[in-house]
N, C-alpha and C positions, 0 to 999 in steps of 0.2 A: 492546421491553418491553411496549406497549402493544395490540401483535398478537397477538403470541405468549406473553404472561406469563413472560417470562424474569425473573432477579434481575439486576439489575447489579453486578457484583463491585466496589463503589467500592474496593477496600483497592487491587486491583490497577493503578487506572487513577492511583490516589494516588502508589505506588510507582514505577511506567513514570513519571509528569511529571518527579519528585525527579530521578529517574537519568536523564533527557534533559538536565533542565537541567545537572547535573553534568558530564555529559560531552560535551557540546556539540550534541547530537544532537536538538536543539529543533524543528527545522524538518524531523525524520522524524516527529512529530506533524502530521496534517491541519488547516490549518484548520476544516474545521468541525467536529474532533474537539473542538479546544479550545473552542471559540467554544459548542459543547454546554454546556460547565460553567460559564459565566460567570453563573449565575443560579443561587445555592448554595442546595442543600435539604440541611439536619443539616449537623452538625459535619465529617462527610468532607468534604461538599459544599463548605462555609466553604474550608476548606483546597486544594482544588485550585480554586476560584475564585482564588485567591490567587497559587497556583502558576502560572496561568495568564495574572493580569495583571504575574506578576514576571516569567514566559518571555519573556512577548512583548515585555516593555522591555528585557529584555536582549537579542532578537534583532533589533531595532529600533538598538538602540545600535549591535550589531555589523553589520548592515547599513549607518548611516551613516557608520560606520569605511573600510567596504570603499568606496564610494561617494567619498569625502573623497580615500582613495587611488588611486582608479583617474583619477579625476578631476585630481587631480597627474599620476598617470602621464601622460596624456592629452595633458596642456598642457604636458609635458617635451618628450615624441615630435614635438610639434607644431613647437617652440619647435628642435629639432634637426635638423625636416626643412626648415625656412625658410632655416637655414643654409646658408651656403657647401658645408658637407662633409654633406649629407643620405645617412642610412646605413640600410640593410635592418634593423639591430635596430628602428631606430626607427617605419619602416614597421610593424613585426611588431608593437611597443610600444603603438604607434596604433588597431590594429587592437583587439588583444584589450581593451584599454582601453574602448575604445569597444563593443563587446559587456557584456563585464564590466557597466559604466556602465548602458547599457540594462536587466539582469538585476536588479540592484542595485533600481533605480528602480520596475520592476515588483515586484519582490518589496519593496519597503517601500509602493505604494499597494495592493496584495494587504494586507498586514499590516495598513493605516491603515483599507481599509474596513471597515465595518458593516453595510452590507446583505451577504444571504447569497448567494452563487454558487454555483451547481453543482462547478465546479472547484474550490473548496472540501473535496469529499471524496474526491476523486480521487486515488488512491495508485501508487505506482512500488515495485517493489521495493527492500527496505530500509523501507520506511515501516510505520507501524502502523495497523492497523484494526480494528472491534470485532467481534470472532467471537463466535457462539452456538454453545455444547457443552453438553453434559449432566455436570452436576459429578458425578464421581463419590460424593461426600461427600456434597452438599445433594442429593443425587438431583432436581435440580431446571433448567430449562432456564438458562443462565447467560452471561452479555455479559461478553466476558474482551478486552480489549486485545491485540494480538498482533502482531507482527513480518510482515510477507509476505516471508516467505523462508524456508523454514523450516530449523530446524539437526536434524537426524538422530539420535536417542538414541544417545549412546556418541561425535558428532565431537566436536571439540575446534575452535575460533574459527582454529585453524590449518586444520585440516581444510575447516572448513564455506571457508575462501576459494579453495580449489580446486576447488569444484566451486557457481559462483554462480547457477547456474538452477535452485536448488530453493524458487522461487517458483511454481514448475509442479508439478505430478505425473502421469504419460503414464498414461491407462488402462494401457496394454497390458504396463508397468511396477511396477503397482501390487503384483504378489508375489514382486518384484525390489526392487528398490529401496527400498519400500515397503512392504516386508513386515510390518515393528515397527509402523506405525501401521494400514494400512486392516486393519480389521474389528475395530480397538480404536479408536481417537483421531480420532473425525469431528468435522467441525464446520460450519458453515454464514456465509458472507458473504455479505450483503445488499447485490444491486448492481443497475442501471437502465439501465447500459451499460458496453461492456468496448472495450479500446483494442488496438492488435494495429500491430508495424511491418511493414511490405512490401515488396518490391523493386519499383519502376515503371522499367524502364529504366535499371537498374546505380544511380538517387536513393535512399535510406531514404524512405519515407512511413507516417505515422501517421495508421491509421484509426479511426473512431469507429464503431462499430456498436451498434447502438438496438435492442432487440426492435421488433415490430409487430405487435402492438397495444403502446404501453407498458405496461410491467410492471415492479414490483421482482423480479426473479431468486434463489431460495435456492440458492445455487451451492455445489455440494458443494466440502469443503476437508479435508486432514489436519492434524492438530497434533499438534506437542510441545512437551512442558516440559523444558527443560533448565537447568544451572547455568553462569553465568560463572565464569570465574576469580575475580573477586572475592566470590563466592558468592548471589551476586543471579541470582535466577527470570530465566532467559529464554524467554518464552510466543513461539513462533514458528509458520505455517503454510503452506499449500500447495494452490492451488488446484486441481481435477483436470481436466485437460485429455482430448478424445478427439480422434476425425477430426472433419473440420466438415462442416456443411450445406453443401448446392452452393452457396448463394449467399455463402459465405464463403469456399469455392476459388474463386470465380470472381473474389470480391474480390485475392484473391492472399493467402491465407494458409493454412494446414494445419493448424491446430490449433484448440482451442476448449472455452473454457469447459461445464461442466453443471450445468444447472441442476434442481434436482428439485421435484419435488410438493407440497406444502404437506401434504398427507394421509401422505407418507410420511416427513415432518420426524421424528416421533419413533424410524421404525425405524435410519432413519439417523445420527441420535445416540446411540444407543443398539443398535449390532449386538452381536448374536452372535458371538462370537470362529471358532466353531467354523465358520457358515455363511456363508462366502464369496457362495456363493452367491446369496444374500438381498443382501447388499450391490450384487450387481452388476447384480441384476435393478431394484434401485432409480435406477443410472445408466442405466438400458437405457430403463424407465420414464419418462421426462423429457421436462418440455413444449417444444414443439418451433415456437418464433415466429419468424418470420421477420425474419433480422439485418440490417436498412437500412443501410447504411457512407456514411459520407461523410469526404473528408479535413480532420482535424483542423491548420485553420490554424494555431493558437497551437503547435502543436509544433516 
């Protein structure tokens, strides 16, 4: 907002907290999404401060809940493997127990701190983040909440879970698949590094890749608006993927974020329906820093 004069849609980010906490999906909010409003400016403000310190005691509560349980579970397993007749469930009871246990415990001092962490605003598919588009209404730049996955004008919640990687969108895709949004429905996420899994040796490994020089990234994105079943706005998007820099194949991965120009933020918001062209000359356009990786312990 303070870059780029955007508006912040507070109605929206009001509406997304309500229907997290209702349906249990509190913790697809970033910490430091919520952790932003805890210092209420106006009467929206007031209200998702609010919303914010009631989310978090009730995902605290249900956290110690899970915790209290596994923690039983734990010392059942234990208590069965001591025995005379020690049994493979109980092995198996011990085990996830004790992971569980671990997750629990991180995730309730993640929730307890106060100082801010980076991994804080770090998002996974399913999760929400704040995207910049050009309202069509306020013709003005706008910070809308949104889904990273995006649902396709016209799926349906059956649909959309058949095909769950549309948290991506392929260049080479983009007048397939993608037809309904690019060169209507852009929009822009604001990131400083991007995370990507690999194969090292038949393991999964999770890499961190860093521009260099650091920099915040405008990484081009498409959105939709669509409706749930219950008739509630679902704001969803889709980051745009192309081939990657050598130093990103050689990392071990194939795909890769784009990030665009600052100078060409508004054409990008704002395309032309008709000229494709222009849209792709602005992905072609894009500054090009070089992606440092290093493997992501905490994964």
């Amino acid at each position: 907002m303070r870059e780029f004069g955007a508006i912040l849609d507070i109605h929206e980010f009001v509406q997304l907290f309500v229907r997290k906490r209702a349906d249990g999906g509190w913790a697809r909010l970033p910490k430091g999404m919520r952790d932003a409003f805890r210092r209420p400016q106006g009467e929206a403000g007031f209200e998702l401060a609010k919303l914010v310190a009631e989310g978090d005691r009730e995902l605290e509560a249900a956290l110690e809940a899970e915790l209290a349980a596994q923690e039983q579970r734990h010392a059942k397993a234990e208590s069965v493997l001591a025995s005379p007749k020690p049994t493979k469930k109980a092995v198996e009871d011990k085990r996830i127990a004790s992971n569980k246990i671990k997750a629990a415990r991180r995730n309730l001092d993640d929730l307890r701190r106060q100082s801010p962490d980076p991994k804080d605003s770090r998002i996974y598919p399913g999760s929400f983040a704040p995207v910049m588009i050009r309202d069509p209404k306020a013709l003005a730049r706008t910070v809308v909440p949104m889904r990273y996955q995006c649902r396709l004008p016209g799926w349906t919640e059956a649909i959309e879970r058949k095909y769950p990687g549309t948290y991506n969108a392929r260049r080479d895709k983009l007048e397939e698949t993608w037809f309904q949004l690019f060169g209507h429905q852009h929009g822009i996420m604001i990131v400083s590094k991007f995370y990507e899994n690999v194969d090292r040796g038949g393991e999964n490994v999770v890499l961190e890749f860093t521009p260099d020089p650091p920099q915040d990234m405008l990484i081009a994105c498409l959105w939709s608006k669509t409706r749930n079943k219950d008739g509630a706005d679902l704001w969803s998007f889709a980051a745009i993927t192309d081939e990657p820099p050598a130093e990103v194949i050689a990392a071990g991965h194939d795909r890769c974020i784009i990030p665009i120009k600052p100078e060409n933020l508004d054409a990008w918001l704002n395309p032309n329906p008709g000229d494709l062209a222009a849209c792709y000359a602005i992905l072609d356009d894009r500054p090009r820093p070089y992606y440092a990786h290093r493997v992501d312990k905490a994964a």
